[in-house]
C-alpha positions, 0 to 999 in steps of 0.5 A, a space after each residue: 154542558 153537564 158537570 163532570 167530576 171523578 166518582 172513584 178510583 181504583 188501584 193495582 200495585 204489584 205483589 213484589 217489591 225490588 230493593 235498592 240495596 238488592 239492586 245495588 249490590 248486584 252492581 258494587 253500589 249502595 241503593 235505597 228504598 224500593 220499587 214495585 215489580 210485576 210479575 212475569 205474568 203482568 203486563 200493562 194490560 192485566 194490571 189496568 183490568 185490575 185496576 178497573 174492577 177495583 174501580 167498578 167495584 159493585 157496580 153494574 159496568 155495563 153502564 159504562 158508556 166509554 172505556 180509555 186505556 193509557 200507557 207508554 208501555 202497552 203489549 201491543 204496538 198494534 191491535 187495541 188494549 182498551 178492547 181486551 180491558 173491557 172484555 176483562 172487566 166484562 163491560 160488554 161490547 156496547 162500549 167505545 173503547 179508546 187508546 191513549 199513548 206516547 207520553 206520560 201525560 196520556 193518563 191525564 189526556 185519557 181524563 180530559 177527554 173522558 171529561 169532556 165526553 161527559 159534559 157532552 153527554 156520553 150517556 153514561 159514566 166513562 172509564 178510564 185506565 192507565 198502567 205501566 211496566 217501562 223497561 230500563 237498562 240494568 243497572 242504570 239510574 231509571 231502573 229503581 226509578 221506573 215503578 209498575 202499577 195500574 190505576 182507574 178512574 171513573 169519570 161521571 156527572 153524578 155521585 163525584 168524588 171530586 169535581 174538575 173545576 178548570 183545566 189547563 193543558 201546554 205542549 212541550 217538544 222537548 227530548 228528555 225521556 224517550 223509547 223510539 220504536 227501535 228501542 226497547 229500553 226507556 232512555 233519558 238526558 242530562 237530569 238537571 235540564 230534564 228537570 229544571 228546563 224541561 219540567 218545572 218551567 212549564 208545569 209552572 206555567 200550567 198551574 199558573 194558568 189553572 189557578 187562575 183560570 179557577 179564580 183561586 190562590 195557590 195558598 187556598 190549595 190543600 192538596 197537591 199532586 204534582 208528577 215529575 220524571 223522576 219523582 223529585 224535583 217538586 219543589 221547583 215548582 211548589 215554591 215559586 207558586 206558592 204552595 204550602 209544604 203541607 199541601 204536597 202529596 207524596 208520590 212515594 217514589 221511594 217505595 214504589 217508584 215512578 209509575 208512569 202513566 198511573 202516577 196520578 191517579 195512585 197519588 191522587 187516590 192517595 190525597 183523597 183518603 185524608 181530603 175533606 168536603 170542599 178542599 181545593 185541589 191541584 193535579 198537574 201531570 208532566 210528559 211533553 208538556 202539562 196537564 193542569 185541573 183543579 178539584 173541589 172535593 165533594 160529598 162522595 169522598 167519605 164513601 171512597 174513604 170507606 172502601 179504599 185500601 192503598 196499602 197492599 201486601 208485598 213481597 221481595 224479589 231477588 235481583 237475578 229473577 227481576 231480571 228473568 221476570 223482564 226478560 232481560 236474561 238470556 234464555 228467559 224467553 217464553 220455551 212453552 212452545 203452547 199451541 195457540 190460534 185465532 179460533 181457539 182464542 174467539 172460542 174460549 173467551 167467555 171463559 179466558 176473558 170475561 170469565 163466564 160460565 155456562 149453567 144448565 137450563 135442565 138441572 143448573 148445574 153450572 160449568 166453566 168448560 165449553 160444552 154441548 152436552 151437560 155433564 150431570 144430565 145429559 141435557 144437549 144445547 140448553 145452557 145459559 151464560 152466566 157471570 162467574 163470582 171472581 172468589 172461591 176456595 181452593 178444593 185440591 193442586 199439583 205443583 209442576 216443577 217441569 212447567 216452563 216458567 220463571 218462577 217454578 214451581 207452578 201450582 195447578 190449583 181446583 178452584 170450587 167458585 162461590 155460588 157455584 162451578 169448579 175452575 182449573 187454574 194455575 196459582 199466581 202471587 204464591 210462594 209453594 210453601 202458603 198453598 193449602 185446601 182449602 184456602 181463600 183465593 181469588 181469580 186474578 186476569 194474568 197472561 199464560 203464554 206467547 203461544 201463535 204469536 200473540 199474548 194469551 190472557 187467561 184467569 188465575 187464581 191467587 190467596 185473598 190477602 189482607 192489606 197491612 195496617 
């Protein structure tokens, strides 16, 4: 049995952000703070694609042995989210590919068993990727609650960022937030029995039980990252543990709201930016139950420093296109009628997932349409795959104001690729007025349409932006 340790973390949150006060006021009501929102082209899926090309980074990912996807609020109720993941982030199809659902602790769950694959001998590096978009009622409590974001985490034996030393997990039946498979909006009990009797007695008892199985105190603890149902209430069980004040990370609930099964590891990334080599830390995740492991940080921190950027640009959104954006409007289903089918879909998906282009063995020109015959020679059936660079500069657009879509209008933007090969691309993450030639941009995995009956993914393209400071 190998050591097994967290070598990096990567994070998406959304553009836009919903603030309470706009939301409040909808409803007669003061609000504050804000929350994170997709846009009407995210889903769980694309947003944990995100996360885990933040996560891999420069790295080669097809030495990733293990890919784990975890969420409550997948796009599919059947048919494998993981496998679309992998196909974004280009990680081959020598990959297992695994889904984890049903609770807010399958983040957690998703990471003890990519652990324990490690320990056994995976044969390389297991990713693993949690995101969400739960949808709760207008105008209730949960809906400035509930945040969206996706989150990665790469799990190793060598190069760790972090080490797991010990790990606890306790089941819980207990029904204080739930969505049947009837329901499409999240639902919830009374608050302080979700809270006290539901949440704090047994993360207690986890964290308990995973101090001592590390041989520590919960005074040599330096960071702590604790998740609740409504991001509060941690105090319930920092106190009666022990734990310094100084130690609890915030979750930031009031700025981006709880994000379900990315909690966290966005919390976590977030402890990591400040954490020194050979600090203890404690993790504990509650849903159903609680996940418990402490940490020691390790050598590879000062690395993650270097290259993490938690904060991100952001802009607002209005109530009303919040809730077109969740399809909570009538008349806000998708009306593209876009022609759609299997063969069409297995055809383009070099291009549309992987995002692979073709380059002539003749003349190396390099093409991003599925063709037989090169455009520039004439050169038939000589092409070779090629991985296309995910950066370019926007060479000329078109804004559609008749497209069907919640936020018109729709640039059509002519991507030139770095290192080569022009892209046609709806623009995404923009207001109408920034578009310029000759703008940086970068390619983004968003969903298109609703077309055949199924979700179509493809790559957009959006301005590269600096995070604020």
């Amino acid at each position: 049995m190998g050591l097994a340790g967290i070598i990096d973390i990567g994070v998406h949150l959304p553009w836009l952000r919903l603030s309470g006060k706009e939301a409040g006021s909808a409803w007669g009501r003061p609000g504050g703070g804000e929350r994170a929102v997709a846009s009407h082209d995210e889903d769980s899926a694309t947003m944990a694609a995100a996360a885990a090309l933040d996560c891999i980074g420069s790295r080669d990912g097809t030495g990733i042995a293990a890919l784990h996807f975890a969420s409550v609020s997948p796009p599919y109720a059947e048919k494998s989210t993981a496998s679309l993941v992998a196909a974004a982030a280009d990680l081959g199809r020598g990959i297992r590919t695994v889904d984890h659902g049903g609770s807010l602790r399958a983040g957690t769950g998703a990471l003890l068993s990519a652990l324990d694959a490690v320990k056994a001998g995976a044969g390389g590096p297991v990713l693993v990727c949690a995101a969400d978009c739960r949808q709760a009622p207008p105008g209730s409590m949960l809906e400035m609650t509930f945040g969206d974001a996706g989150a990665a985490a790469l799990v190793g034996g060598e190069g760790a960022v972090a080490e797991v030393l010990s790990a606890v997990s306790l089941s819980q039946e207990m029904v204080d937030t739930w969505r049947t498979d009837e329901q499409r909006m999240v639902r919830t009990g009374d608050v302080r029995f979700n809270r006290v009797e539901a949440y704090a007695k047994i993360t207690l008892e986890a964290c308990k039980a995973v101090l001592s199985r590390a041989g520590i105190e919960a005074r040599q603890v330096t960071k702590a990252v604790l998740t609740s149902p409504d991001g509060r209430g941690h105090g319930a069980v920092a106190r009666p543990l022990g734990l310094d004040p100084k130690a609890m990370i915030d979750p930031k609930t009031d700025a981006l709201g709880m994000l379900g099964t990315a909690q966290p590891f966005v919390t976590l990334a977030a402890a990591l930016e400040s954490a020194a080599v050979g600090e203890r830390m404690l993790l504990a995740c509650y849903g159903d139950g609680c996940d418990a492991l402490v940490l020691e940080v390790r050598e590879g921190v000062g690395r993650f420093r270097e290259r993490r950027r938690l904060a991100s640009p952001s802009s607002p959104i209005g109530y009303v296109k919040f809730l077109s954006y969740k399809r909570l409007l009538a008349g806000c289903e998708d009306s593209s009628n876009a022609f759609a089918s299997q063969i069409q879909a297995s055809r383009e998906a070099p291009i549309s997932l992987r995002f692979h282009g073709k380059r002539c063995r003749a003349c190396g020109t390099m093409n991003t349409l599925s063709l037989r015959v090169c455009p520039h020679c004439g050169t038939r059936e000589q092409f070779e795959d090629v991985k296309l660079a995910r950066r370019g500069i926007l060479n000329t657009y078109t804004q559609e104001h008749y497209y069907p879509s919640p936020d018109p209008p729709v640039t059509m933007a002519v991507i030139d690729l770095d290192g080569g090969g022009r892209y046609l691309s709806q623009m995404t993450d923009v207001s109408a007025s920034e578009v310029r030639v000759g703008m940086p941009v970068e390619m983004t995995f968003r969903r298109l349409h609703e077309g055949g009956g199924f979700h179509n993914y493809c790559w957009k393209c959006r301005p590269v932006r600096e995070a604020p400071k």
